[in-house]
C-alpha positions in Angstrom: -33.5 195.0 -17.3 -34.9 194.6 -20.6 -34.3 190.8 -22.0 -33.9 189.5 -25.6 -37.0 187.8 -25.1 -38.9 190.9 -23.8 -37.7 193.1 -26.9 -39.0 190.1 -29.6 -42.6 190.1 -27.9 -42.6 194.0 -28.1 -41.7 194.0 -32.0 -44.2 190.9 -32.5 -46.7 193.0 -31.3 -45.6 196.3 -33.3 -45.7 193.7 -36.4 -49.4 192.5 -35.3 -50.5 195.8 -35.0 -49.3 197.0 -38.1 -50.3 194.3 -39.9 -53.8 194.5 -38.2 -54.0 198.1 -39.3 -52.7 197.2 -42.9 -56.1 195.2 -43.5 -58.4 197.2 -42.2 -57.2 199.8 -45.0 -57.5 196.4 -47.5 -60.8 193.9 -45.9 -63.2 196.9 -47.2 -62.1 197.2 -50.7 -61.2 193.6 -50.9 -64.5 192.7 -49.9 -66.6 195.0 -51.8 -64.6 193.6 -54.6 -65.2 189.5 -53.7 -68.5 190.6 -53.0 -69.4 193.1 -56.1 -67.2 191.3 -58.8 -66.1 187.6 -58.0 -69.3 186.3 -57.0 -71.1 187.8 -59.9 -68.6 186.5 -62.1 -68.4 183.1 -60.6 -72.3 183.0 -60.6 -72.3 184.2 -64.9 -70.2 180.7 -65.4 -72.5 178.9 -63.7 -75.7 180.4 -65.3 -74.2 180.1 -68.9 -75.4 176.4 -68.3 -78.9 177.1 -67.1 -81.9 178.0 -68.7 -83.2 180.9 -66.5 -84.7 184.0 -65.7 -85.9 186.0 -63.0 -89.3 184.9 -62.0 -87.9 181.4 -61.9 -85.2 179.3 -60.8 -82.1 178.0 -62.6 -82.4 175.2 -64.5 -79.4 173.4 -65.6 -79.0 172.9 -69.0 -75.5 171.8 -70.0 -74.3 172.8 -73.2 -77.7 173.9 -74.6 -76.9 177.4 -74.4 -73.4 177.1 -76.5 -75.1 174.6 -79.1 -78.2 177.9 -79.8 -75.5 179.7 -80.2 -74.1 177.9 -83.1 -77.0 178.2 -84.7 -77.9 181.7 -84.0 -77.8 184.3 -86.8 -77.6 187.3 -84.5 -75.1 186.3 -82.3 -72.7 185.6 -85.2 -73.6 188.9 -86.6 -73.2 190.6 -83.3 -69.6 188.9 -83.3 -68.5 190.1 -86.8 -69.6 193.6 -86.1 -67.5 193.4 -82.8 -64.6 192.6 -84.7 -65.1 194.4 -87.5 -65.6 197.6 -84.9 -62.1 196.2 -83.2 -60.4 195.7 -86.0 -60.2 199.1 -87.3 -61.1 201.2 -84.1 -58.1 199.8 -82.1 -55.2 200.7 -84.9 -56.8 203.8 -85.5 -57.3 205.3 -82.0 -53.9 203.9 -81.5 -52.8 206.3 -84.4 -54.5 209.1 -84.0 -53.7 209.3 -80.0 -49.8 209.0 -80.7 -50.2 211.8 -83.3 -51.7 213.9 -81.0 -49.1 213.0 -78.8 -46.1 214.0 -80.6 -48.0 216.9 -81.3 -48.7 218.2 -78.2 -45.3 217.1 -76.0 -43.6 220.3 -77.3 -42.8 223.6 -75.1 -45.5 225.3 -77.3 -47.9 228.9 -75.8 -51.2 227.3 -75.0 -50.3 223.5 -75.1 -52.3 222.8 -71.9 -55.7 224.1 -73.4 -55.0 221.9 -76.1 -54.5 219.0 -74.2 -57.6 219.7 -72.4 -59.4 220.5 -75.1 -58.3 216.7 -76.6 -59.3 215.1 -73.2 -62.4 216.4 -72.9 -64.3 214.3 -75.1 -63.6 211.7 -72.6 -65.4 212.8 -70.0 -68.6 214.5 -72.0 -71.7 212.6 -71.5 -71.8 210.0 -74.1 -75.4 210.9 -74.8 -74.8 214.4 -75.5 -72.0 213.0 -77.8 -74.2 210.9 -79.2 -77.0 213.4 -80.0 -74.4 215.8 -81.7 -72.6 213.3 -83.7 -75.9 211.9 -85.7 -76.8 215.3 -86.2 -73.2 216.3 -87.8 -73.7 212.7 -89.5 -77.3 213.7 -90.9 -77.8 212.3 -94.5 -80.2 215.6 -95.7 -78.6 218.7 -93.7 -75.6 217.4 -91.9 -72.6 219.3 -91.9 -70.6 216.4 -93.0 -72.6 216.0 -95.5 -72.5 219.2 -96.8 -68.9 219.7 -97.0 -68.7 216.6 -98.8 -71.3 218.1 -101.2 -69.1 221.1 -101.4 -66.3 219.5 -102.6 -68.2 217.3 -105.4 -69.5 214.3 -104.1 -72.6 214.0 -105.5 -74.1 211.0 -103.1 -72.4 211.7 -99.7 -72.7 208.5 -97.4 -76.2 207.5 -95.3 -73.8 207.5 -92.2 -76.2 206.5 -89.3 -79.0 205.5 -91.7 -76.9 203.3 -94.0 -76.3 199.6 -93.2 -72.8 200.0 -94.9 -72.1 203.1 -93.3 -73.2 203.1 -89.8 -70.6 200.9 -88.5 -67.8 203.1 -89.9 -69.6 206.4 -88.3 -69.3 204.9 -84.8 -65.9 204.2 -85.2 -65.0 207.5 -86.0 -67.2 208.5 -82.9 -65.3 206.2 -80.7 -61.8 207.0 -81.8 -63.0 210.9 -81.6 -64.2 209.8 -78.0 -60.9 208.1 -76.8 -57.8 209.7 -78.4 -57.9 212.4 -75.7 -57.4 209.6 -72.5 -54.8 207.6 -75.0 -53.0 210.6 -75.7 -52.3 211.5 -71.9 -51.0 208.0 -71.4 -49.2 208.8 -74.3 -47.6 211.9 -73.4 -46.6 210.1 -70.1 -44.9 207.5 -72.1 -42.8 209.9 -74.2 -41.6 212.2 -71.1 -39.8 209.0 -69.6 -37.9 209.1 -72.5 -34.6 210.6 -72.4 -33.7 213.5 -73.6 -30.1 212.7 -74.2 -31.1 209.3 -76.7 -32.7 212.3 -79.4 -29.4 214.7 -78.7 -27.2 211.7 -79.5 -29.3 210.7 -82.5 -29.3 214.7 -83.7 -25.5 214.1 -83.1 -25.7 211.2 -85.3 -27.2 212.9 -88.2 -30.4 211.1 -87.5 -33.7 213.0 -89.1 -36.7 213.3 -87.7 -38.3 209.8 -89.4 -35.2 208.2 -88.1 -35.1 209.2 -84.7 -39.1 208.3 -84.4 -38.4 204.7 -85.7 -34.6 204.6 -83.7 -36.0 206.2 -80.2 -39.4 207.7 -80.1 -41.0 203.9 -80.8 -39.1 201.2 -78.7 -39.2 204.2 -75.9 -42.9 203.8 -76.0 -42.9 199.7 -76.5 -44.7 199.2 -72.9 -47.1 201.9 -73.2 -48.2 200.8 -76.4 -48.7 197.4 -75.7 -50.4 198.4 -72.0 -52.5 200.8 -74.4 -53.1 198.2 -76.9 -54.5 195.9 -74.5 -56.9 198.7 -72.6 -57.8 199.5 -76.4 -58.3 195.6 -77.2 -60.9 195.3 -73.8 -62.9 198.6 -74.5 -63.4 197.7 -78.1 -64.8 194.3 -77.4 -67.1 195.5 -74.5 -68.2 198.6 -76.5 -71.9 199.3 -75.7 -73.1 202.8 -74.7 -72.1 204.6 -77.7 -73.6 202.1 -80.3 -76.8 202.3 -77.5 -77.5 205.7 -77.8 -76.0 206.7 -81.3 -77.3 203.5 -83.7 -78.8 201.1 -81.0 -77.8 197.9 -83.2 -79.3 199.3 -86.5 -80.1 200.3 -89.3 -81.6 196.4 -89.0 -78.0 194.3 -87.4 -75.6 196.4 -88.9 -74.0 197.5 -85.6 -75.1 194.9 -83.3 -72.4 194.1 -81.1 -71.9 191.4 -78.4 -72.5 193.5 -75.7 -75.8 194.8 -77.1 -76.9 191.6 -77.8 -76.0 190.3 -74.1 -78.4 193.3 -72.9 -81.0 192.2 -75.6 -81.3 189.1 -74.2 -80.6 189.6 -70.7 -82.9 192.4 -69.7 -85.3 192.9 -72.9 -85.9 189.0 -73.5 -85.4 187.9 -69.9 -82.9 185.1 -71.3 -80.7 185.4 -68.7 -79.0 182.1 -69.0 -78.7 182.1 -72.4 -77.0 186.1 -72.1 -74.7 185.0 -69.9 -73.5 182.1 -72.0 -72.6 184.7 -74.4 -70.8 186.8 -71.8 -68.8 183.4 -71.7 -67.8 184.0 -75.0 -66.9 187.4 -75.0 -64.8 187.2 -72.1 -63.3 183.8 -73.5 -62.3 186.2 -76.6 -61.0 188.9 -74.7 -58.6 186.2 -72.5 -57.5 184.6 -75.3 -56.5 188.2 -77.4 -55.1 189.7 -74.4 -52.9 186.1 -74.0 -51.4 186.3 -77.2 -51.2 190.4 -76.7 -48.6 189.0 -73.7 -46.9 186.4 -75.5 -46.5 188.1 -78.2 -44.8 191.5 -76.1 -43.0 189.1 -73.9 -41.7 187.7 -77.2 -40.1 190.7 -79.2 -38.8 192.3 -75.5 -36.8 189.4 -74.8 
């Protein structure tokens, strides 16, 4: 005869085996990621105060690193150029992705090659992107150029070769890069929408401004700010593109943070003093993402 006690030592050990079984599914990822990301990271905040390399050890420094960087020319150009590259490539990728959007959430022939042909960028090698770009961007025999000569401008933009104008040519490159990936999460946002808020807004006598502002926009008020704050991340980390397309020049014009981190990391061997500007970057990332949160928990409440 089976007892009460009998039938709780069976499920116990149903439970233990299950939950066995549950973290062998979890131990490998979770330690590939203490092991791949956590230690490295907890490692960076401890070499941000050394002065080393990696023929040597680690020689701890205090605040040495943070008091160069005060006075360091390049790393404060390397920060404006990060925000200035922020500043205008986050609203404008956020713009051009929702446009592209709206445009392509409608029961139109051939609306799936569109959206792949959107997305692709995405996933082209970003030196082939690269390469293409600074030729369409070429100051002599560019095709930008040449349109803009065709329609009268008599002294079409350096682009890639101007100091003034480099930094506004990878931002175009990067928003051209991204609005295909920010578009799908995009179009995911707006198909949660229901259908019945714009039918009752039609009913309404609602036009088509009005019923963007009045349903299409607080509809999308999560995806945007979850956009905004992948948008916010990639922008300050940006790296490859400016790598391959400008590598930091003409002279600092688009030096970023990140560039400057792999300057002195693995071309100056200053690998203390790189990663006490990865402390920095990462300080300014928390603290915008912070007030990203705040500020959505705010105006949803």
């Amino acid at each position: 005869m089976t007892t009460i006690a009998d039938t709780r030592r069976r499920r116990g050990r149903v439970v233990a085996r299950n939950t066995a079984v549950g973290w062998s599914f979890l131990l490998p990822n979770f330690a590939g990621f203490v092991i791949l990301t956590m230690v490295p990271v907890a490692l960076l905040f401890y070499y941000a105060f050394t002065e080393w390399d990696v023929f040597g050890g680690a020689t701890w420094t205090g605040l040495e690193n943070f008091r160069q960087l005060a006075r360091d020319a390049s790393f404060w150009t390397a920060l404006r150029n990060t925000l200035y590259y922020a500043a205008f490539h986050i609203p404008l990728t956020l713009g051009v992705s929702l446009g592209l959007a709206l445009l392509l959430n409608r029961r139109l022939r051939g609306v799936a090659f569109f959206r792949t042909v959107a997305f692709f960028p995405y996933i082209t090698s970003i030196v082939a992107i690269a390469q293409i770009w600074n030729m369409l961007f070429s100051p002599g025999f560019g095709p930008v150029n040449e349109v803009l000569r065709w329609i009268g401008v008599d002294n079409p933009p350096g682009w890639t070769t101007s100091a003034d104008w480099s930094m506004p040519a990878v931002i175009v490159v990067g928003t051209w890069r991204y609005m295909g990936y920010y578009m799908l999460l995009f179009l995911a946002g707006l198909q949660t929408i229901p259908a019945q808020l714009y039918e009752a807004a039609l009913v309404d006598g609602a036009g088509a401004w009005q019923r963007f502002r009045a349903v299409t926009l607080p509809g999308l008020r999560h995806t945007t700010f979850f956009i905004t704050v992948l948008l916010t991340i990639e922008s300050f980390k940006v790296l490859d593109l400016i790598l391959v397309m400008t590598d930091g020049g003409p002279g600092q014009s688009t030096l970023v943070l990140s560039q400057y981190i792999f300057q002195k990391g693995f071309e100056e061997n200053q690998f203390g003093y790189a990663s006490a500007v990865s402390v920095v970057l990462f300080a300014i990332c928390f603290v915008v993402t912070v007030v990203q949160f705040v500020v959505n928990k705010r105006r949803s409440a």
